[in-house]
N, C-alpha and C positions, 0 to 999 in steps of 0.2 A: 882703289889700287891702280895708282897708273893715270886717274885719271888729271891726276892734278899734271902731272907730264904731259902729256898728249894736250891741254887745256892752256898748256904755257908753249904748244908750239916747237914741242923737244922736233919731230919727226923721226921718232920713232915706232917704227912701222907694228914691231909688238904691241907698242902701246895704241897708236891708231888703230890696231885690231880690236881690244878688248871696250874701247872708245870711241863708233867710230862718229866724232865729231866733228869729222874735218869739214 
């Protein structure tokens, strides 16, 4: 959930939360 977001670089900060991939 979210992670594909976070994974493509959205920047969004929710998602870097639940992801944190950065």
């Amino acid at each position: 959930m979210g992670m594909q977001a976070a994974g493509g670089g959205g920047g969004l900060q929710s998602e870097i939360n639940v992801t944190p991939m950065v």
